[in-house]
C-alpha positions, 0 to 999 in steps of 0.5 A: 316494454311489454307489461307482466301480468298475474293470471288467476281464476276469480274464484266464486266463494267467500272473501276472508281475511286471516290476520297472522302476528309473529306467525300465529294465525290470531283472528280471522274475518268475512268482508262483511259489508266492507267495514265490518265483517264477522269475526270466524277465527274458530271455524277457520282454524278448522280448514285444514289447507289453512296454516295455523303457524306460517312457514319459514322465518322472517316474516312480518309482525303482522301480515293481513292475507286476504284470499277466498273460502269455497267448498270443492264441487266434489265436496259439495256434491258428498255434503248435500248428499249426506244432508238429504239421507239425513232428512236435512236441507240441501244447499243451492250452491258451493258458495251458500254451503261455504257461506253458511259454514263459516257462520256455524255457531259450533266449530265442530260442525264447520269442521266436517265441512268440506271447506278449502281456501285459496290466498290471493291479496294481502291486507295490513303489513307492519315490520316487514317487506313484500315481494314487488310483484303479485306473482311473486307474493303468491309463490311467497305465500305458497312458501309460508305454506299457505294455499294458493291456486295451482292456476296461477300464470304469469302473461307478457301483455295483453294477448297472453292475458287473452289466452289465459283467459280463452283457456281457462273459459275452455277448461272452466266446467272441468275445475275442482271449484266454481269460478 
């Protein structure tokens, strides 16, 4: 048979990691260098598309989800305008700006950061199952209320994930986000 494939944009932003136990978001993390990332739980609990309680019932004891942080092009375009009128430094680009909110020592500052987050991969899982698919987990996490990109697609092999990609490419300088 033909093989199903998940369709998403490769979004240009910060890998995270968010460690829920019985539903309560309880740390949160960068990659880091691969073993050791930057604990961010504080900042993070500042991002409003981000659940502190996950949605629904039945979940994991522990559910590891894994996804990236970026700062909308709109958003970016505000946050250094507003930092020049202030006599501050802009940021290069969406991605230094997420960067360095995430490792701002006060929260409160992350928080007037325009930060989103979309959910794309899972981590450590204990006392539950996941859905077999990855579409299926991410319309799971769209359940738990958690954010996942509105791009998402479903292709019957190889030419459909072709089209998916000439597509998004076409569309590319139009999206809310680098990618």
């Amino acid at each position: 048979g033909v093989a199903e494939y998940a369709c998403e944009p490769k979004l240009d932003g910060i890998a995270v990691s968010l460690l829920y136990e019985n539903s309560i978001l309880v740390r949160a993390a960068t990659r880091g260098d691969g073993s050791v990332g930057e604990n961010i739980t504080q900042n993070i609990k500042t991002v409003s598309s981000i659940p502190l309680k996950l949605m629904g019932a039945g979940h994991p004891d522990v559910l590891e989800v894994r996804g990236e942080i970026f700062m909308p092009k709109a958003g970016f375009l505000r946050f250094n305008e507003k930092a020049i009128a202030e006599g501050g430094k802009p940021f290069a680009n969406p991605r230094n700006a997420a960067a360095g909110s995430l490792r701002q020592l006060d929260p409160a500052v992350a928080a007037q950061r325009p930060l989103h987050m979309y959910c794309y991969g899972v981590g450590e899982v204990k006392g539950g199952e996941l859905p077999a698919t990855q579409y299926e987990l991410l319309q799971w996490y769209s359940s738990l209320g958690l954010p996942v990109n509105a791009e998402i697609k479903t292709a019957q092999g190889v030419a459909a994930c072709e089209d998916y990609y000439a597509g998004i490419l076409a569309r590319r300088s139009g999206l809310p986000y680098d990618i």
